[in-house]
RODO-2510 file (C-alpha; in nm, 4 decimals, decimal comma):
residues 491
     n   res          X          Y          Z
     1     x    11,1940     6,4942     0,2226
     2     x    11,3497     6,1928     0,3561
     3     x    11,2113     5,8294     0,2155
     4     x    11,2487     5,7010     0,6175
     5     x    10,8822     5,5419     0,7146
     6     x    10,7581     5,8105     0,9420
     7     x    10,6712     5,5988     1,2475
     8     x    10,8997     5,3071     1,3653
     9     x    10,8218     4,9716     1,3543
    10     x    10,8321     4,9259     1,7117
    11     x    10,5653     5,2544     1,7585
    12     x    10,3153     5,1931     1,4938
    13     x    10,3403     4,9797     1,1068
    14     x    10,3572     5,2553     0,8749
    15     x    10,2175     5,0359     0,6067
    16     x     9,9622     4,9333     0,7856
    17     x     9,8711     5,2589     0,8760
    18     x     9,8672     5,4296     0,5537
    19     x     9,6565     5,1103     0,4248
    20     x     9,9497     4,9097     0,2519
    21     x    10,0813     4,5594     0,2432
    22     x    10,4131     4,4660     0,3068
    23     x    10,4066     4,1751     0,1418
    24     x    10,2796     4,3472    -0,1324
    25     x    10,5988     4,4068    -0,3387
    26     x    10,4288     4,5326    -0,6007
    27     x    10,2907     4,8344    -0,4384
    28     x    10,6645     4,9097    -0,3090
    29     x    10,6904     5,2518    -0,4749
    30     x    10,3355     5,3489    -0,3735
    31     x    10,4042     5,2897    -0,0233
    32     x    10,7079     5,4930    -0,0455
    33     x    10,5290     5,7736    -0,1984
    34     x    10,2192     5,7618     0,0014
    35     x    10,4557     5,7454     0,3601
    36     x    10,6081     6,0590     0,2100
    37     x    10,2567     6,2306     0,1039
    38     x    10,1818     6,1722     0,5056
    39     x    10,4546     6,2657     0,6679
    40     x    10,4330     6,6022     0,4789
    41     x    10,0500     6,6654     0,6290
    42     x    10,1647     6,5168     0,9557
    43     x    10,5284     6,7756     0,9705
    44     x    10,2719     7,0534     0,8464
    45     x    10,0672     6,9491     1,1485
    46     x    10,3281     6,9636     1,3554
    47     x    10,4660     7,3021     1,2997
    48     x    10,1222     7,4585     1,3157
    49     x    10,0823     7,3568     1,6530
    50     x    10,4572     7,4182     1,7414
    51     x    10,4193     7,8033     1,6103
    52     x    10,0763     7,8367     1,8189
    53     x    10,2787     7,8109     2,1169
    54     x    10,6331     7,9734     1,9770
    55     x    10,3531     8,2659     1,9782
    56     x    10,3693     8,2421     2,3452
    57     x    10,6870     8,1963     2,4150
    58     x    10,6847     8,5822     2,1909
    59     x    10,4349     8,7431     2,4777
    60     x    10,6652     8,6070     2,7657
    61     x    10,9534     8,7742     2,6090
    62     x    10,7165     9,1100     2,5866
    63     x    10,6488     9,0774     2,9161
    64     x    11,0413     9,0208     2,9666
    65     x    11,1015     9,3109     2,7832
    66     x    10,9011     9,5030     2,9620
    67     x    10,9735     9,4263     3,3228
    68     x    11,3973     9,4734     3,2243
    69     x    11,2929     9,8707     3,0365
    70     x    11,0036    10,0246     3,2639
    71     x    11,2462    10,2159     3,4363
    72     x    11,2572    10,4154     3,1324
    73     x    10,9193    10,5025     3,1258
    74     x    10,8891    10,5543     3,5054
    75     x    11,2120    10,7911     3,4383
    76     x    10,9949    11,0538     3,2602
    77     x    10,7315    11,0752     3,5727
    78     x    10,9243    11,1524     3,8456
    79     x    11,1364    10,7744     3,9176
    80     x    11,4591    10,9972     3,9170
    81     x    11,3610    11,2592     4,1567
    82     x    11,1973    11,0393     4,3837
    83     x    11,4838    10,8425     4,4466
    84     x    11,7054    11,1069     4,4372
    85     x    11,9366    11,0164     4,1937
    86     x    12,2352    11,1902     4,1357
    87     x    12,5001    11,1958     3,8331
    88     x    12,4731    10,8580     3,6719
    89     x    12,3262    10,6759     3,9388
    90     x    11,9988    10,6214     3,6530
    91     x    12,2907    10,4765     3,4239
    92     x    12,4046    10,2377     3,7129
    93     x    12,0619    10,1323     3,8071
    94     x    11,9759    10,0391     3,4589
    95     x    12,3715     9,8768     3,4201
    96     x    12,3015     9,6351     3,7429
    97     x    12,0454     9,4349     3,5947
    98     x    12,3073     9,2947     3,3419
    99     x    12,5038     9,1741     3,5953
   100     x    12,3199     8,9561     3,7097
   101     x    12,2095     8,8760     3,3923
   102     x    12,5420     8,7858     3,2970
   103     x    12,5835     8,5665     3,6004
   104     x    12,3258     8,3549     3,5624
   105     x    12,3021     8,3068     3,1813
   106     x    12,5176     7,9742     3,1102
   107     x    12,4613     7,7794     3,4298
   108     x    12,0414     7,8161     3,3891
   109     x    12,0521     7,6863     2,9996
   110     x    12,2970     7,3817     3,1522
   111     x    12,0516     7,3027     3,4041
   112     x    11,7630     7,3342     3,1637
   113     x    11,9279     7,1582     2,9262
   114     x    11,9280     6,8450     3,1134
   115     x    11,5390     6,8872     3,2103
   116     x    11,2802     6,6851     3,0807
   117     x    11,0178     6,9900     3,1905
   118     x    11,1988     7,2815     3,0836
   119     x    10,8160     7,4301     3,0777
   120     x    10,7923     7,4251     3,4426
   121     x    11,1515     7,5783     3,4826
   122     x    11,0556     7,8815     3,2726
   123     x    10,7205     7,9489     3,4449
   124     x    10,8470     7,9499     3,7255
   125     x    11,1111     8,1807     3,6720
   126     x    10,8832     8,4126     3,5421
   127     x    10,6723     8,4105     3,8416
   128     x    10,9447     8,5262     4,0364
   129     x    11,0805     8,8518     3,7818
   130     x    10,7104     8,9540     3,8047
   131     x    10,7018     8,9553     4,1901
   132     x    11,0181     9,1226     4,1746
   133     x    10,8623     9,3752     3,9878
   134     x    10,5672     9,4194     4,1725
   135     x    10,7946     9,4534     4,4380
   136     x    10,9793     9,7360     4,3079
   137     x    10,6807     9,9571     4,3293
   138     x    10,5334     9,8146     4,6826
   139     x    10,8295     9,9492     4,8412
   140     x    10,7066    10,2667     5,0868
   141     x    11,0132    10,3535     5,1945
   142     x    11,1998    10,3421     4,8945
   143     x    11,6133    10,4270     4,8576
   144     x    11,7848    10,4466     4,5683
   145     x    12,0222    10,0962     4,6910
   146     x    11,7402     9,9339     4,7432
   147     x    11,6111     9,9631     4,3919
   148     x    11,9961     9,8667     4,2819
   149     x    11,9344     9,5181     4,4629
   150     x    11,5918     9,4438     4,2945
   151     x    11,7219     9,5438     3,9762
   152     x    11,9988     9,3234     4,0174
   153     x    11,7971     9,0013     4,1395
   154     x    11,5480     9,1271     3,8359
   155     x    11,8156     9,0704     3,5932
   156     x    11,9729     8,7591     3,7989
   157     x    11,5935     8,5644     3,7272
   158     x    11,5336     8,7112     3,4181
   159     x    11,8343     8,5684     3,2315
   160     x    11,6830     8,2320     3,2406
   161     x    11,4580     8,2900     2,9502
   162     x    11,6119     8,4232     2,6535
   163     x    11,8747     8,2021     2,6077
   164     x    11,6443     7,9345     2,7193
   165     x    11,3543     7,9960     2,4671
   166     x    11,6308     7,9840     2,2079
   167     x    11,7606     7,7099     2,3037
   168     x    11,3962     7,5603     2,3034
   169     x    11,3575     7,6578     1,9739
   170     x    11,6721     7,5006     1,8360
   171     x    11,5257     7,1485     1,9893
   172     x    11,2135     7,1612     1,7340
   173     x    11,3207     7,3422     1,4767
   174     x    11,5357     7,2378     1,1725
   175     x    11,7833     7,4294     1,0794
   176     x    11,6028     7,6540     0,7715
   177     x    11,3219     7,6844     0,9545
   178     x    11,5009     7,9232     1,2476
   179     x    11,5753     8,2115     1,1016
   180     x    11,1693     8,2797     1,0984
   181     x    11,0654     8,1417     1,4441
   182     x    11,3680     8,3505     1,6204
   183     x    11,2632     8,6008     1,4509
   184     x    10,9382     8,5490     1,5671
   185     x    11,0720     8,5279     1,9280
   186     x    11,2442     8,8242     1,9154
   187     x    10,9777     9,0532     1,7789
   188     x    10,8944     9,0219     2,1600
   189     x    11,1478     9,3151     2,2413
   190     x    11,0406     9,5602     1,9768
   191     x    10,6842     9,4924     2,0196
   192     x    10,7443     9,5597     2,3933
   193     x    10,9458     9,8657     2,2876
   194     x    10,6544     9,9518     2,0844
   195     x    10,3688     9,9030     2,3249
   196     x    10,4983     9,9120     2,6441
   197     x    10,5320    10,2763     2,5586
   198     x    10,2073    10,2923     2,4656
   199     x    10,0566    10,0773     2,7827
   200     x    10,3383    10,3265     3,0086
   201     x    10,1563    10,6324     2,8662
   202     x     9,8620    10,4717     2,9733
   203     x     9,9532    10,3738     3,3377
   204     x    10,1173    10,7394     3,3933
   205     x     9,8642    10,9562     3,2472
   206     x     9,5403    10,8076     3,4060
   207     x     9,6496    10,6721     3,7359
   208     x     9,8995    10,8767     3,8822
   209     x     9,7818    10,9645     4,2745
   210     x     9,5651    10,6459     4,2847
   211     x     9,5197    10,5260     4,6284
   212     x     9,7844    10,7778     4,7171
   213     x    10,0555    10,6161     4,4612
   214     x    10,2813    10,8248     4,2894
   215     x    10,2431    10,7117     3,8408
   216     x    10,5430    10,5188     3,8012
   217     x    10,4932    10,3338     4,1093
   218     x    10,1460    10,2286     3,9638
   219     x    10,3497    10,1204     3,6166
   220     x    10,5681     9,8720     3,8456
   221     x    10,2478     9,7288     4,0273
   222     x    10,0416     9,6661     3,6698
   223     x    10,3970     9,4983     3,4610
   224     x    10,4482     9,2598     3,7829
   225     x    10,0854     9,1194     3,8504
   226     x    10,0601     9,0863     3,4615
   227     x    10,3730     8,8684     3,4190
   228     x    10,2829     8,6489     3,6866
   229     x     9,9354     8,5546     3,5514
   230     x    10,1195     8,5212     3,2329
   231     x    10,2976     8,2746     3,4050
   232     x    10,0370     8,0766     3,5957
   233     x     9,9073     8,0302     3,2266
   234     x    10,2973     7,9229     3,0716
   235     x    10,3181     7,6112     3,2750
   236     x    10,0306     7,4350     3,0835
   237     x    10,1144     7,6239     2,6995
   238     x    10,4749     7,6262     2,6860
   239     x    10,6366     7,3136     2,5113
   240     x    10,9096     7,0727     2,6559
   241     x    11,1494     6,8741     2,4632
   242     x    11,0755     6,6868     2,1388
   243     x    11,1894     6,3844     2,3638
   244     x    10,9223     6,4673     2,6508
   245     x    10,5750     6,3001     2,6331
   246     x    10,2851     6,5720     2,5534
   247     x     9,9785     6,5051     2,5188
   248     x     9,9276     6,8457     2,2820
   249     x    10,1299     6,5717     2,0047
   250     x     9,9429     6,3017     1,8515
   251     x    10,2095     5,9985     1,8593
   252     x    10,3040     6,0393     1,4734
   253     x    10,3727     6,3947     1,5740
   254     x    10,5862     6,3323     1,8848
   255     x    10,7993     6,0299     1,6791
   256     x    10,7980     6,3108     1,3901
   257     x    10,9424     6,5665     1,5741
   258     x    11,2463     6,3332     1,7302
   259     x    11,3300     6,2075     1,3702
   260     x    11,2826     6,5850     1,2113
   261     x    11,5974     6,6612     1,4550
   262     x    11,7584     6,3536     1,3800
   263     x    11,7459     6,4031     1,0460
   264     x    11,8953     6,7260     1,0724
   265     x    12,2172     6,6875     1,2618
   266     x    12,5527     6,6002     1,1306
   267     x    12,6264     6,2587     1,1430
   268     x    12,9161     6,2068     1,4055
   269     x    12,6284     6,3841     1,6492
   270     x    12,7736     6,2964     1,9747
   271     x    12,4743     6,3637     2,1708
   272     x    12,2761     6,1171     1,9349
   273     x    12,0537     5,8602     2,0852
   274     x    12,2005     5,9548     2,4463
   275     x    12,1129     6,2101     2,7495
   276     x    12,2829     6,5313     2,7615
   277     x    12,5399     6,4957     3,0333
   278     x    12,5453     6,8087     3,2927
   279     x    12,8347     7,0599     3,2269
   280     x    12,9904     6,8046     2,9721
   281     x    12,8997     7,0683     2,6554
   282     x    13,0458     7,3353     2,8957
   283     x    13,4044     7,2691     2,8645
   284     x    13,3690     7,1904     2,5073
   285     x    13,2119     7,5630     2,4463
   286     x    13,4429     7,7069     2,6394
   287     x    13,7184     7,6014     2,5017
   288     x    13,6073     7,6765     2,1331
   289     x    13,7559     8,0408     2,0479
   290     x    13,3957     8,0412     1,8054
   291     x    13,2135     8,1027     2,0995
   292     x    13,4449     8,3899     2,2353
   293     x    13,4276     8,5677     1,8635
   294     x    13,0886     8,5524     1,7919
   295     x    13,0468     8,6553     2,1871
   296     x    13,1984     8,9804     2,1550
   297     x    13,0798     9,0345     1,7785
   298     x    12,7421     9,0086     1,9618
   299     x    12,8303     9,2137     2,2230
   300     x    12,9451     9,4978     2,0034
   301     x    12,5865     9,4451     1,8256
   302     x    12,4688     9,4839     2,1470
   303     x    12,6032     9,7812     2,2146
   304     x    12,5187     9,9368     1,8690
   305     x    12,1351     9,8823     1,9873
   306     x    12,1903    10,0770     2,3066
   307     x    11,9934    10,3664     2,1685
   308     x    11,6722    10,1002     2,2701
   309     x    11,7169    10,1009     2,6146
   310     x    11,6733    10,4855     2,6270
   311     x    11,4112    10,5385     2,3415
   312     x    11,1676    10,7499     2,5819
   313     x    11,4296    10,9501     2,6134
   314     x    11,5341    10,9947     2,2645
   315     x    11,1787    11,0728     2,1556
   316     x    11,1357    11,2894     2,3793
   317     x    11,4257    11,4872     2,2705
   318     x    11,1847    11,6340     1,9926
   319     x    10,9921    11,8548     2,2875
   320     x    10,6920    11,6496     2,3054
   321     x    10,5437    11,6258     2,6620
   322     x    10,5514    11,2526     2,8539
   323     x    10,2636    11,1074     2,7242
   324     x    10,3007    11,1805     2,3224
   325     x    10,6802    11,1293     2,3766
   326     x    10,6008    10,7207     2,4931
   327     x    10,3440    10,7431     2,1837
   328     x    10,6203    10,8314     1,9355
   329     x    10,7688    10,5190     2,0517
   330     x    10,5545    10,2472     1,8915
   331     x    10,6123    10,3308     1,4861
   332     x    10,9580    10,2895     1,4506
   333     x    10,9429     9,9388     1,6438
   334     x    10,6188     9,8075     1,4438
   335     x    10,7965     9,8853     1,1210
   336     x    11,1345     9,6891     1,2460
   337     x    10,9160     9,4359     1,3610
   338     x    10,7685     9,3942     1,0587
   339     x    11,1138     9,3998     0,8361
   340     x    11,2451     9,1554     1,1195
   341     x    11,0019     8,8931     0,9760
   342     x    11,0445     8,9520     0,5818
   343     x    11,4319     8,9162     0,6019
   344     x    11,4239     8,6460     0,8369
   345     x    11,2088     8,4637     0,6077
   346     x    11,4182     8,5275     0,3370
   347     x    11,7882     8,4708     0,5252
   348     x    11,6300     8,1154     0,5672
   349     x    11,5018     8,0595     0,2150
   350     x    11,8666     8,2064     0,0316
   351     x    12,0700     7,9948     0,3823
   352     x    12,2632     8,3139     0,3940
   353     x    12,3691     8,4679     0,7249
   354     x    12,5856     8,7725     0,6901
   355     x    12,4405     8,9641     0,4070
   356     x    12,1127     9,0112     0,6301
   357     x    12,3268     9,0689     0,8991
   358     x    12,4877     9,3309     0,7747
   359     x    12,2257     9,4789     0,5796
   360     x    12,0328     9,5844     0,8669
   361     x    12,3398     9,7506     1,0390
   362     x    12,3868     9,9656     0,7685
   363     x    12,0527    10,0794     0,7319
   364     x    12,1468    10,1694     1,1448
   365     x    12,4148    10,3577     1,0532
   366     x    12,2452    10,5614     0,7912
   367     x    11,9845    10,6344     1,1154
   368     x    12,2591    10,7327     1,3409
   369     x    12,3843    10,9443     1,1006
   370     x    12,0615    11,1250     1,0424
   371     x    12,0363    11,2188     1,3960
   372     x    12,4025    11,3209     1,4122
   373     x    12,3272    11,5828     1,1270
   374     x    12,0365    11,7844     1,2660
   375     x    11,8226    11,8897     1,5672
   376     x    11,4937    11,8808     1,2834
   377     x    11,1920    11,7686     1,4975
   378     x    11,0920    11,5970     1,1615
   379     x    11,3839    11,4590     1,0233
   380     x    11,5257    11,3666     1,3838
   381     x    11,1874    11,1335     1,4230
   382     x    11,2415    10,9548     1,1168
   383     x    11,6343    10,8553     1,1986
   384     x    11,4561    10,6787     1,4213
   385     x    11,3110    10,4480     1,1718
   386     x    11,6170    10,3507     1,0511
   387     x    11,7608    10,3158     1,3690
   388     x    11,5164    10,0210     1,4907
   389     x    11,5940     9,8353     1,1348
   390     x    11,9441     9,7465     1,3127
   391     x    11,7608     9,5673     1,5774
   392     x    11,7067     9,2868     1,3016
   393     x    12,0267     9,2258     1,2491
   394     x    12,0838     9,0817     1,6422
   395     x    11,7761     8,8520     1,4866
   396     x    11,9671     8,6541     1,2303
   397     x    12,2763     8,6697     1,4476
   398     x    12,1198     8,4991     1,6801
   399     x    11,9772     8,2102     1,4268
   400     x    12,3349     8,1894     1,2803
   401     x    12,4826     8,1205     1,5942
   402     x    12,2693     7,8089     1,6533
   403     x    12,3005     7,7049     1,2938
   404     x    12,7045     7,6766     1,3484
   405     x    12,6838     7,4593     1,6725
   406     x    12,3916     7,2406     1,6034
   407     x    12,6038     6,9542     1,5464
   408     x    12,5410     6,8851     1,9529
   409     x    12,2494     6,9832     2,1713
   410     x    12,4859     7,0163     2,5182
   411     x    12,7705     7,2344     2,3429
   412     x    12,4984     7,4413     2,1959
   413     x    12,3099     7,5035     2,4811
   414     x    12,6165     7,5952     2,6647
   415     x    12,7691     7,8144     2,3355
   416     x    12,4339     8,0036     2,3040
   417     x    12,4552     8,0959     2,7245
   418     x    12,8189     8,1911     2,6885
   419     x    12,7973     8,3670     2,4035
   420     x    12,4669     8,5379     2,5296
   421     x    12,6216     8,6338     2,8735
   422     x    12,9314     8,7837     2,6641
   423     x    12,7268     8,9675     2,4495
   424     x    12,5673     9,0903     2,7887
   425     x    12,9218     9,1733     2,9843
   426     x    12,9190     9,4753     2,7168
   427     x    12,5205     9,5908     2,7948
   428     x    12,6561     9,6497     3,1770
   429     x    12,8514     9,9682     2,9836
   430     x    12,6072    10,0261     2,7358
   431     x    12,3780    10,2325     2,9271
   432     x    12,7020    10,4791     3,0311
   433     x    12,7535    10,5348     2,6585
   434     x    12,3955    10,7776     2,6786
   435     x    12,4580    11,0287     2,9611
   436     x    12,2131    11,3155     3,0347
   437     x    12,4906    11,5345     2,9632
   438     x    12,5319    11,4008     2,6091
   439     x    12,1802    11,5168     2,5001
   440     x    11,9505    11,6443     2,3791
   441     x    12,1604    11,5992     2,0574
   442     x    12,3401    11,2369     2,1969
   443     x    12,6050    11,2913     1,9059
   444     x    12,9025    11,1501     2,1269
   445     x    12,6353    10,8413     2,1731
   446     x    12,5030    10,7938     1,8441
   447     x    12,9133    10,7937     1,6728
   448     x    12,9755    10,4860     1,9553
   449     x    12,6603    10,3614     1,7804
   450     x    12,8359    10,3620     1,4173
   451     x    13,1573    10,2424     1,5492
   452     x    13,0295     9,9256     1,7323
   453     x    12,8198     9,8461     1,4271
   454     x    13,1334     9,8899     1,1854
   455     x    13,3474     9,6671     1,4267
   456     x    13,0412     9,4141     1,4139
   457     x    13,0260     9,4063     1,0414
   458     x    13,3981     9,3717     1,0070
   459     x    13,4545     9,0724     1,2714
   460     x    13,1232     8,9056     1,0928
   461     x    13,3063     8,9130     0,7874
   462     x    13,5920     8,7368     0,8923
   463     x    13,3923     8,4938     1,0664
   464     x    13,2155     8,4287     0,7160
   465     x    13,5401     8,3715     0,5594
   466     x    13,6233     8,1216     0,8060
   467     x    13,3136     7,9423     0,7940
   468     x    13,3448     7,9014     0,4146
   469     x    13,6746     7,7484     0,4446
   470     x    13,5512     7,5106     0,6684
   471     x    13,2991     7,3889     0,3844
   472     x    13,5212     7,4422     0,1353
   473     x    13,7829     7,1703     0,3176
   474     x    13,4955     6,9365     0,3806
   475     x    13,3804     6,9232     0,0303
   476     x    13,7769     6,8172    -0,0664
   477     x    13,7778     6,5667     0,1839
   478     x    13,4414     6,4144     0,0655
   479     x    13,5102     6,4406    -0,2387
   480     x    13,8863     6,2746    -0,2244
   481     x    13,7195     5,9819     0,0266
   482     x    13,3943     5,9312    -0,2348
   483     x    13,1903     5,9650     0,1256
   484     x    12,8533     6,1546     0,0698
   485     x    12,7662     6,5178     0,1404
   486     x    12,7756     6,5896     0,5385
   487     x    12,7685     6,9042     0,7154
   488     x    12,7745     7,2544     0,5470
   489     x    12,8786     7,5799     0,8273
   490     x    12,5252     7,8160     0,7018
   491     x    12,7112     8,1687     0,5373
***
């Protein structure tokens, strides 16, 4: 814990606030001591409230979650056949949504970067996804292109979030304390992949010919008006910058929370003490090839995660009907939701990276395997299990990525879009790697599986080594110039 007082002199005396003298030379060490005592209750404080409303930022991303995958659901009561789709016109409909995903990634965290109400920014964007959902099932007269444009302006608003909730996160967190609150965040998806099915199974069982609407109509028309009163309710909860007044922060809190960040970046922080300048971070991500590597190592992740996208369909591969079929669903996503959180907790504790990358991938592989090697109703439902322990792995990916580009808050807002909207440039393929005429066994799909997560292990690896050379050259150089410990790349 640092010995810095924890309010300024120009906010607030710290030694008159914690009852001292300054004068009172004496007393020197107790001051010390007791400023530290408080600022530990105060940072505890802090992060209480900070995680209350991380834990909304989590239901956004369900709802997120939700609105991008319903067309999976909606697939297994009749979304197909009313729309007449043909061939892999299902696997294009669910491709388009990346694209404009992809497109809109890097210049929305830019832009939000440079906000002072990044709250507002968010809600609002989700306002808009859920009327484009609602939308989606409105439609009377509805054509197979027209669903391809709402799918595509679905994905076009949607990519504002995700990268900028991480981004968020990486404002008012310190750097051990990431690996838990993005993994936190992105429970979102596999709670949504959990009970979304179970909320679909819902919708399409009990309200199917409602006011003469076909089921998955009704699914599109519940999702949208949910996300946008989830949104009404985001402009008030969600937090801005650490820099932003807010009157949920006491003013110890709010000077806290700048210093916490302070504290943690590198020294030569050229963003320090100074507003992030527009696309200025931009040219500096693009041109670092670490951005482009971990892109496509992300992407290949990505891709080796695919088998989420169509999970209705792999359950119900077993012979279930719909409805038990979207049941089947939630287990193997509550369990990877609850590893996500023990090895994210304990990739922050150890500061390592790969090993709990990789970890999880191979428990994947040993799930894609599984599945490969038999048609067993029993056995072919628990591959699944180890399947949705690979998800974690995109988890602590995701935390190491803003670990290695903390050292500036406009290159890593930029580095976490571009690398996002690279990672997302391979989920525009992803869903042709699962074609109807692949199953029910999907073995063609679930070897692409193995090979992307091999290919993601391997190019991980290398990046590691890197990394550790970086240290390694820092710590000579500190050492030869007697300067003190800086930096350290996280492993």
């Amino acid at each position: 814990m640092s010995n810095c007082p924890l309010l300024d002199a120009g906010v607030y005396s710290a030694a008159a606030r914690y009852g001292t003298s300054e004068s009172d030379n004496s007393n020197g060490d107790t001051t010390i001591h007791s400023d530290e005592r408080s600022r530990a209750v105060t940072e505890k404080r802090l992060l209480r409230k900070l995680d209350l409303r991380v834990a909304f930022l989590v239901l956004i991303y369900i709802m997120n979650y939700m609105d991008r995958s319903n067309a999976a659901a909606a697939r297994l009561r009749g979304f197909e056949e009313d729309l007449d789709m043909k061939g892999n016109q299902f696997n294009t409909l669910i491709s388009i949504l990346y694209v404009g995903y992809v497109l809109m990634q890097a210049p929305s965290n830019i832009f939000l970067a440079s906000m002072k109400r990044p709250s507002l920014y968010l809600a609002n964007c989700m306002a808009l996804w859920g009327a484009i959902t609602l939308f989606t099932g409105i439609q009377l007269c509805f054509r197979y292109h027209a669903a391809l444009i709402l799918r595509f302006l679905l994905g076009f608003v949607e990519a504002a979030f995700f990268p900028g909730a991480v981004f968020l996160l990486s404002r008012w967190y310190k750097r051990n304390e990431l690996g838990l609150r993005t993994a936190l965040l992105t429970c979102g998806s596999s709670i949504s992949n959990a009970f979304s099915a179970l909320i679909a199974s819902g919708i399409l069982a009990s309200l199917d010919g409602t006011l003469s609407f076909t089921a998955w109509r009704w699914l599109f028309f519940v999702e949208g008006i949910l996300t946008i009163i989830v949104s009404v309710c985001a402009i008030w909860i969600l937090p801005d910058f650490p820099s932003t007044p807010s009157v949920w922060l006491l003013p110890d809190e709010q000077v806290l929370a700048k210093q916490r960040m302070e504290e943690d970046a590198a020294a030569g922080n050229e963003d320090k003490g100074k507003l992030v300048k527009g696309f200025s971070g931009l040219s500096e991500a693009l041109m670092d090839w670490k951005v482009w590597w971990l892109g496509v190592a992300l992407g290949f992740i990505t891709a080796s995660l695919s088998f989420g996208i169509f999970f209705p369909t792999l359950s119900a591969t077993m012979g279930y009907s719909a409805t038990i079929s979207l049941l089947l669903c939630a287990p193997p996503w509550i369990l990877g939701t609850a590893t996500s959180f023990y090895v994210a907790r304990h990739s922050d504790v150890t500061g390592d990276r790969f090993w709990h990358i990789t970890g999880p991938l191979l428990v994947g592989i040993i799930g894609f395997m599984i599945a490969i090697s038999t048609m067993n109703t029993v056995v072919r439902y628990l591959s699944l299990f180890f399947m949705t322990q690979s998800s974690v792995a995109y988890v602590i990916f995701l935390t190491w990525v803003m670990n290695t580009f903390s050292q500036s808050r406009s290159k890593r807002a930029a580095a976490i879009a571009l690398i996002n909207s690279v990672a997302t440039l391979g989920s525009i393929g992803v869903p042709y790697i699962w074609p109807s005429s692949w199953g029910p066994s999907y073995v063609n799909s679930y070897f692409i599986c193995i090979l992307t997560s091999v290919i993601s292990i391997v190019m991980c690896w290398a990046f590691r080594r890197h990394l550790s050379r970086c240290n390694e050259a820092a710590e000579a150089e500190e050492h030869a110039l007697g300067l003190p410990k800086g930096f350290r790349y996280l492993l």
